[in-house]
C-alpha positions in Angstrom: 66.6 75.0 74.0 66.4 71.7 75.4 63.5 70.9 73.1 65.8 71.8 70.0 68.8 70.0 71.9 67.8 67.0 72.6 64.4 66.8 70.3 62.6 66.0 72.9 59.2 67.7 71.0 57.8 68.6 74.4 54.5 70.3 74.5 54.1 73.8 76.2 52.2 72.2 79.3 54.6 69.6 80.0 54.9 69.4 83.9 58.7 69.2 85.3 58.7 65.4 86.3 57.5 64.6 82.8 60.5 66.9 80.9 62.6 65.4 83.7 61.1 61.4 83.2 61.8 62.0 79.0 65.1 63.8 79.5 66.5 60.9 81.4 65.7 58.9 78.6 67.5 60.4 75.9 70.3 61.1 78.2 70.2 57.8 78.8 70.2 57.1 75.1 73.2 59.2 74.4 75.4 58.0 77.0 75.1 54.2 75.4 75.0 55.4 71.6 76.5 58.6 71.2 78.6 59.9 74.1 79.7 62.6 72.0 76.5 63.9 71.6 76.1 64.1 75.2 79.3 66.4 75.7 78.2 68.4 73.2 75.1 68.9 75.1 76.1 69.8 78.2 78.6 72.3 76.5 76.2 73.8 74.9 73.5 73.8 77.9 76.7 75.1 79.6 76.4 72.7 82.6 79.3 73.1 85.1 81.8 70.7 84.5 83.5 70.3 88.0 79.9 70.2 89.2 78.7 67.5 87.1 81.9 65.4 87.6 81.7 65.7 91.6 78.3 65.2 91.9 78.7 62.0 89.5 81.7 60.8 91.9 79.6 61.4 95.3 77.0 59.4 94.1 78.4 56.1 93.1 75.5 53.9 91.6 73.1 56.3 91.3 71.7 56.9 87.7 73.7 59.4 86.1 71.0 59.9 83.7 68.8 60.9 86.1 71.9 63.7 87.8 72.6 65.4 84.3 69.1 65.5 83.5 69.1 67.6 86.6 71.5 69.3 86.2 70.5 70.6 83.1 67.2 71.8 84.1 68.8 73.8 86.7 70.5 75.3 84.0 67.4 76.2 82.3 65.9 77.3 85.8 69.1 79.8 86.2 69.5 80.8 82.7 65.6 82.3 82.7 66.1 84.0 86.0 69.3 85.6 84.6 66.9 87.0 81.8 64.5 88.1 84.0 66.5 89.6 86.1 68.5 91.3 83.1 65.1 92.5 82.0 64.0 93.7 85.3 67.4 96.1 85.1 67.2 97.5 81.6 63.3 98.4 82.9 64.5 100.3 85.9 67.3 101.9 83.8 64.6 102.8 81.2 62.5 104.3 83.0 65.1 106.6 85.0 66.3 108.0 81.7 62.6 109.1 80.7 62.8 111.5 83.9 
């Protein structure tokens, strides 16, 4: 998603620091060209807003590029163990109805 998102064009092999290093930058990008696009992003990424917004406030002069882009990952991160672990369930409940 975050290939398609942000088109980032990310190869399959891309380690974390490296979708981490470009994601900063086209966060970076949006924030000073198109703000817009970066809210849309994060909506549809569905980043937690109150999370975002306090862990922008506690960190005054940090690079806020370098928080969303982190937070969005950890999006990623939870959205595929949510699958997994959906997964995991509808196996278990599969197999009990075969008995």
């Amino acid at each position: 998603m975050i290939n398609q998102e942000t088109g980032l064009n990310l190869p399959g092999d891309a380690s974390l620091a490296d979708i981490r290093q470009r994601l900063q930058a086209v966060i970076n990008n949006m924030i000073t060209d198109d703000f817009q696009q970066l809210v849309n992003l994060l909506y549809r990424v569905d980043v937690n807003e109150r999370k975002l917004k306090y862990l922008l406030q506690e960190n005054v002069g940090e690079d806020a590029a370098a928080i969303i882009a982190g937070l969005i990952i950890d999006r990623q991160f939870e959205k595929i163990a949510s699958r997994q672990q959906f997964k995991k369930d509808n196996s278990i409940e599969d197999s009990e109805e075969r008995w």
